[in-house]
N, C-alpha and C positions, 0 to 999 in steps of 0.2 A: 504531648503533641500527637494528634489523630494522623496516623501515615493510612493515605488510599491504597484500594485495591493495588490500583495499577501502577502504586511505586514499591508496593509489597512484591508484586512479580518483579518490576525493575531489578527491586536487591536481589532476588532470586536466582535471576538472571546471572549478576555481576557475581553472586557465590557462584555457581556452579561452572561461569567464566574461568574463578578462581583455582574453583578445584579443577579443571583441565592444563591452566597452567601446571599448579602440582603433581599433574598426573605426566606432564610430559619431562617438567625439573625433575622427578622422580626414577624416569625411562632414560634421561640422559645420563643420571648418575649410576646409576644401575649399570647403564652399557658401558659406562667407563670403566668401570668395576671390573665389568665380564673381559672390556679390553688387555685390562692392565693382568687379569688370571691370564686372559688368553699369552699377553706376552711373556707369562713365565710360562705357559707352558712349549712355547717357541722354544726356549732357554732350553728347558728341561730336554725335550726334543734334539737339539744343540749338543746339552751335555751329553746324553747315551750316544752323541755318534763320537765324539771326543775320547768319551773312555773307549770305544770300540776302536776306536784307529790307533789308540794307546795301550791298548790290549793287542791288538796286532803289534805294533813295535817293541814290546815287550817278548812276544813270542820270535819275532827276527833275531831279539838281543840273545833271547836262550841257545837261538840255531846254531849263533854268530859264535859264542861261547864250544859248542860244541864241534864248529867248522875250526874252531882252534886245535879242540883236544886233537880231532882225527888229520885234519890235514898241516899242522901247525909245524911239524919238523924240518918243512922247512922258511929258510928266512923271508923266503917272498912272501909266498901264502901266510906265514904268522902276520907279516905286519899289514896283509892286505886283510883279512878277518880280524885282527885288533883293530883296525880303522873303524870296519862295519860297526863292531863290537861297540869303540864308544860310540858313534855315529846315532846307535839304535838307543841308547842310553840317554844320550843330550835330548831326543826326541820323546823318549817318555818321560822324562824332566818335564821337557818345555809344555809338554800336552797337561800333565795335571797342576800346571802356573796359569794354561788356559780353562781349564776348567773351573780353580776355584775363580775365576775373570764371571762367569757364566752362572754365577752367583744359585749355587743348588744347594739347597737346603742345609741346616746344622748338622743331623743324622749322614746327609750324604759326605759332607767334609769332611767328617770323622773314618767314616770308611776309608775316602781318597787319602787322608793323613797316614792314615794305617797302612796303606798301599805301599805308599812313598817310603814311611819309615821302614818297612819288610823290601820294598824294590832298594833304598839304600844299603841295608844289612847285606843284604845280596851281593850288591854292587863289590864290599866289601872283599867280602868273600871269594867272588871272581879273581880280585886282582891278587890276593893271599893265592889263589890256590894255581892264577898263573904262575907268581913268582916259584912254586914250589914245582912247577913245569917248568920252568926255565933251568932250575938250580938241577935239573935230571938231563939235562942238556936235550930239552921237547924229546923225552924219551920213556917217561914214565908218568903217562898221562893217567892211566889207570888210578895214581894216587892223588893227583888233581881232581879229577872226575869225583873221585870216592869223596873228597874233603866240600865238596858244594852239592853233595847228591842228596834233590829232596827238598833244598832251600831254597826252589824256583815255585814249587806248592804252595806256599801263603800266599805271595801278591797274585798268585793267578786264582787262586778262591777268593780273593778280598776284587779283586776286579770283576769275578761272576757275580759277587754278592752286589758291590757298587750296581751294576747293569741294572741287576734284577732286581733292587732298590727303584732305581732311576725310572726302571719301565712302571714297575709298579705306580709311584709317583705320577707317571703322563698317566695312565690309566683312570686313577682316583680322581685325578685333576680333570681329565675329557668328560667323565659321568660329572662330578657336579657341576663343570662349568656347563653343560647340558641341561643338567638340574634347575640352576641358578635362570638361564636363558629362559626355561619353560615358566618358571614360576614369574620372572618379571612378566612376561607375556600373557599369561595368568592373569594377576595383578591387571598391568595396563587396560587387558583387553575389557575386563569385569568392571572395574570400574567407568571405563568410557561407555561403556554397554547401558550401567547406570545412569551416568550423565547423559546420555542421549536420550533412553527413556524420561530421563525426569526434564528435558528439556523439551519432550514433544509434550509432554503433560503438560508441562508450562505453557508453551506454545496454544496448545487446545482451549487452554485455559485463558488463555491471553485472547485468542480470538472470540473466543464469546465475550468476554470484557468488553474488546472493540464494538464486537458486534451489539450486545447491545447499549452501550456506548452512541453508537451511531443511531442504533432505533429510537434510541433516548431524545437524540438529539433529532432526527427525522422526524421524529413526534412533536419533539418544539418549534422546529422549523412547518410543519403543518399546521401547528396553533395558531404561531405569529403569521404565517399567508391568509389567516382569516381577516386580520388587521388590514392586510394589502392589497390593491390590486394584482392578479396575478403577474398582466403585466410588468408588476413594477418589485412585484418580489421576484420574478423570473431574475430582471437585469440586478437585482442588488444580491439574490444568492449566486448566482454566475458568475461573478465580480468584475462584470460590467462597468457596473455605474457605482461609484464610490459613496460610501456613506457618510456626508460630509455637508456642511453648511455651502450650499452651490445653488444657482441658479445660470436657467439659459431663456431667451426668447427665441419662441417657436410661433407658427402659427398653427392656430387651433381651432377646431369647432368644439363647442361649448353648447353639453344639454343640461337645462333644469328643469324641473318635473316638480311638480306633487299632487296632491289629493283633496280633491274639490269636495267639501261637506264632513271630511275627516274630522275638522274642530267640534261642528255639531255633534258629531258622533259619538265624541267624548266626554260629554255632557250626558247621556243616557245608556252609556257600555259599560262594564266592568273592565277593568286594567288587566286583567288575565285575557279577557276576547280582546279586546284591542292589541296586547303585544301578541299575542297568535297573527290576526288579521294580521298585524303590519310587519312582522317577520314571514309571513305567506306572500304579503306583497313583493316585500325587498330581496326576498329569494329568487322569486319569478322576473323580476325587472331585472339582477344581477348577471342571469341566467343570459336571456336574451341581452344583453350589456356586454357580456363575453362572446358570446354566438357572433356577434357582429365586432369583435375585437376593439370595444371602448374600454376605456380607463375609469372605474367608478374612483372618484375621488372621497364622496363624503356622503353619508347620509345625516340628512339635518331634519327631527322630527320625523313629519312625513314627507319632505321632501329629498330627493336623489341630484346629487351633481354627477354627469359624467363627461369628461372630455376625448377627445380622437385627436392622432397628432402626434403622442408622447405617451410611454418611450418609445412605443413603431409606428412610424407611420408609411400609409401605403400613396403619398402625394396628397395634396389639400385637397383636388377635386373629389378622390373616391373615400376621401376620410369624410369629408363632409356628407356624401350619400348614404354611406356606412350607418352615420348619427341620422338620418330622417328614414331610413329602411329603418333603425333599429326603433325610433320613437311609433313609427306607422306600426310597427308587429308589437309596441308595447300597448297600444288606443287597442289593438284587437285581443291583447291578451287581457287586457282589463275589462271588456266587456263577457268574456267566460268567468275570470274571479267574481264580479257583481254578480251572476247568476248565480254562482256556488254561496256566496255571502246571502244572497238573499235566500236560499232554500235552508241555512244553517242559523236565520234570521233576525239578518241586520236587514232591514229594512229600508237604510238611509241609501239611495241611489249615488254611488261613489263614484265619481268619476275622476279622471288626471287631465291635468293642464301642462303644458311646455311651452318651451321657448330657445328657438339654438341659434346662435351666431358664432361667425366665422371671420378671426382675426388675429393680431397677435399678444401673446401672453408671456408673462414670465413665469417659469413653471421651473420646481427642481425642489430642492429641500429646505423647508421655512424653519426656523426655533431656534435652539440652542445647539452647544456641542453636547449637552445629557440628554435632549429628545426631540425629536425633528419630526415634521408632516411633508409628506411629500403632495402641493398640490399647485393650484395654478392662482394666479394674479393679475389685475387690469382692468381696463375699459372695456375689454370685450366680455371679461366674466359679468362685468355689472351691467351691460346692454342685454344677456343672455337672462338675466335674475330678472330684468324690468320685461321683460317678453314675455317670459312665463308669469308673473304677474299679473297683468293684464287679459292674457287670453282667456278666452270663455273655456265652459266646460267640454272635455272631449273634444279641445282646439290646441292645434300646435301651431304657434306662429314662429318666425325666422325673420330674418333681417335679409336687407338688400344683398351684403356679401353673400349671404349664403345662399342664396336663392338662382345668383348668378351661377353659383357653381353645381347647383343640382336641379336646374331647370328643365334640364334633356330628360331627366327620367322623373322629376315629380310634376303635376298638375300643381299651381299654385294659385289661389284667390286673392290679388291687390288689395291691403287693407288699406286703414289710415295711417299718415306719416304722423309718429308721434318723439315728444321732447326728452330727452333724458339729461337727468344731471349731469354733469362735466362735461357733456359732448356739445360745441357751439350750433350743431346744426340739425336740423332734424332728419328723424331715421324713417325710411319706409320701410317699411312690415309687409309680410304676406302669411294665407293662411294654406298649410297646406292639406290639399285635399286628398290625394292618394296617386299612385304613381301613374304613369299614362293607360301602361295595360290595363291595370284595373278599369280605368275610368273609360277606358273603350267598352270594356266587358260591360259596364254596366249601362252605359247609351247603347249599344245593342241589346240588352236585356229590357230595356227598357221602352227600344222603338219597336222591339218585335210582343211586346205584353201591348202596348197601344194600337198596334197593328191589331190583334186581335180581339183590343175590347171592342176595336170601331168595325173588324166585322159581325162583332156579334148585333149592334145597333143596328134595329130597323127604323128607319126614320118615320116610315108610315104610323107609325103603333107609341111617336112619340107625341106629348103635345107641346103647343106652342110655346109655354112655360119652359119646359121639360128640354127644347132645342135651344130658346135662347140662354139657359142657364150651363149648358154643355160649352156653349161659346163663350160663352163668357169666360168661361174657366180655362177655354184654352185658349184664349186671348191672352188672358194674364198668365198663363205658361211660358207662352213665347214671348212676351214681354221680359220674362226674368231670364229666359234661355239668349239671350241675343246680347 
């Protein structure tokens, strides 16, 4: 099984996830570790203050002993310093029962065992060498003294030794639990150091994936817009408008166009200049299609369907003006293509025909759930096809709706009311001429060039012929002007 890039990082990811876990279960057990040194070394800390307070009561017990020899003769003082005496004794007992509690090492045990059994012998000893104090009636202390002199030396060198065991021990113990702390820290810090770098290399790594991932995809979303109107790829990649078997009725203006003489053309062209010419046509018309925010629906041969209205519309009145500004600047851009066509020489005088009406449609997404056309439907499409049909060449005709709604800014010529299939009644037509300003410009253009030819006429220097054939002509001028 083929694993992608970007589930190759995924795992990547999820490892190095992993290894942070491990690195922190590793940080945790590690500190427990250093906790549980640390708590012996509390203990241990503990124990040298224990022997030291137990080494103190052991030196009160020797005092105590000798607070007998010297001031013992009499009965108070003997039995108030035998009190001390065991007093000091029970206490260094009870302290190395608290020590071995404080759980110090085997080697230290052994010391305190040895302590205990030489502080027992002692103990021993004391009371033999009281009794031998007694029996001189506390008067010859001197052979008391003599019979225990010297046998307070061991447990007081086995208690130095103990200490300086003991301390030794915290010592050994504070460096490597120091040790031990640097090196986890070591450890953690090395390793997350790793993971982090290898997770911005991931990361760096992953963004250019995305990235071009996205350019990938931005590139195929710029393909498929060649397919759509932009309009209509705007609202479906925006997620707008849903990609789905839908229809709405809208009202619509509806242009069709095509190309007067094209068929002929085909007949005597090669297939390489024809698809040039008519992708140089469909470029230029799409151009000026957008310029004026129409919706190219279809191009059919050489014919162009476009509609206004859908997906934006700017209200029916300036949608509908939108479609006859846009068809009037297409009659002018087609008369610059025909010059270019004719100097690269096609010779066939091409011209375009329309036809736009303005009504309501069903429009939205036509086909299946595997592939759909987004375009429009009706009686108003099929009055707009039979308009453009009919017109002559270098003529756009329009229907009554439409006419009404773009009468204020076009000039419009009354044709003939003609029949179309399915509609009961007949349709008037009109042709449109160009928009008002224009067609002021050019009746001033035109009354001030007449202006001028008739001053240039002298009528003296005309003859009879010559004046009545002048009138005539603008007889039948004003006949068509009226």
């Amino acid at each position: 099984m083929k694993i992608s890039i970007f589930m190759k990082v995924i795992i990547s990811y999820i490892i190095l996830l992993t290894l942070i876990l491990f690195v922190g279960l590793f940080n945790y057990y590690e500190m427990d570790r250093l906790n549980a040194r640390y708590d012996q070394l509390l203990n241990n800390t503990q124990s040298i203050d224990e022997v030291r307070n137990m080494q103190v009561d052991f030196k009160k017990q020797v005092q105590e002993w000798k607070n007998i020899l010297i001031r013992g003769h009499k009965h108070a003082d003997l039995t108030k310093y035998q009190k001390k005496f065991e007093i000091q004794y029970n206490s260094v007992i009870k302290r190395g029962k608290n020590l071995e509690k404080l759980k110090i090492s085997s080697e230290g045990l052994t010391i305190l065992n040895k302590f205990l059994t030489a502080h027992q012998s002692l103990q021993k000893s004391y009371i033999q060498a009281l009794t031998i104090f007694e029996h001189s009636k506390f008067t010859n202390y001197q052979a008391a003294d003599k019979y225990v002199r010297g046998l307070d030396r061991p447990p007081t060198d086995l208690l130095d030794i103990l200490i300086e065991y003991i301390q030794g021990n915290i010592d050994n113990q504070k460096i490597l639990v120091q040790q031990e702390a640097k090196n986890v820290q070591k450890i953690t810090v090395s390793v997350l150091v790793i993971t982090l770098l290898a997770a911005a290399i991931l990361s760096i790594f992953l963004a250019l994936i995305i990235s071009r991932l996205y350019a990938k995809q931005e590139q195929m979303a710029i393909s498929l817009s060649k397919y759509l109107s932009p309009q209509i790829y705007k609202f479906i990649f925006s997620g707008e408008r849903s990609v789905k078997v839908e229809t709405n009725r809208k009202n619509l203006t509806v242009f069709f166009s095509d190309i007067q003489g094209f068929t002929q053309l085909t007949d005597s062209t090669e297939p390489e200049v024809l698809s040039t010419l008519l992708n140089e046509y469909f470029n230029e018309m799409s151009q000026i299609a957008m310029r004026f925010g129409g919706t190219v629906d279809k191009y059919m041969g050489d014919a162009i369907m476009i509609f206004y209205g859908d997906p934006e519309s700017k209200g029916h009145k300036q949608d509908a003006v939108d479609c006859i500004l846009m068809a009037l600047e297409m009659r002018k851009k087609m008369k610059v293509l025909r010059d270019k066509w004719l100097s690269e020489g096609i010779y066939e005088p091409l011209q375009i025909r329309a036809g736009v009406n303005t009504g309501y449609c069903t429009v939205g997404n036509f086909g299946s759930e595997d592939r759909l056309d987004y375009t429009i439907i009706g009686g108003t499409v099929n009055l707009a096809s039979r308009l453009e049909s009919i017109a002559q060449s270098d003529e756009l005709l329009i229907s009554h709706q439409t006419y009404m709604l773009v009468k204020d800014i076009v000039f419009c010529e009354k044709r003939e009311r003609i029949t179309v299939k399915g509609i009961a009644y007949s349709i008037q037509t009109y042709r449109v001429i160009d928009v008002h300003e224009q067609i002021k410009e050019q009746h001033f253009k035109l009354h001030t060039d007449l202006n001028n030819i008739l001053d240039q006429i002298t009528p003296d220097q005309l003859s009879n012929e010559q004046k009545q054939k002048i009138g005539q002509i603008l007889s039948e001028k004003q006949d068509k002007l009226k």
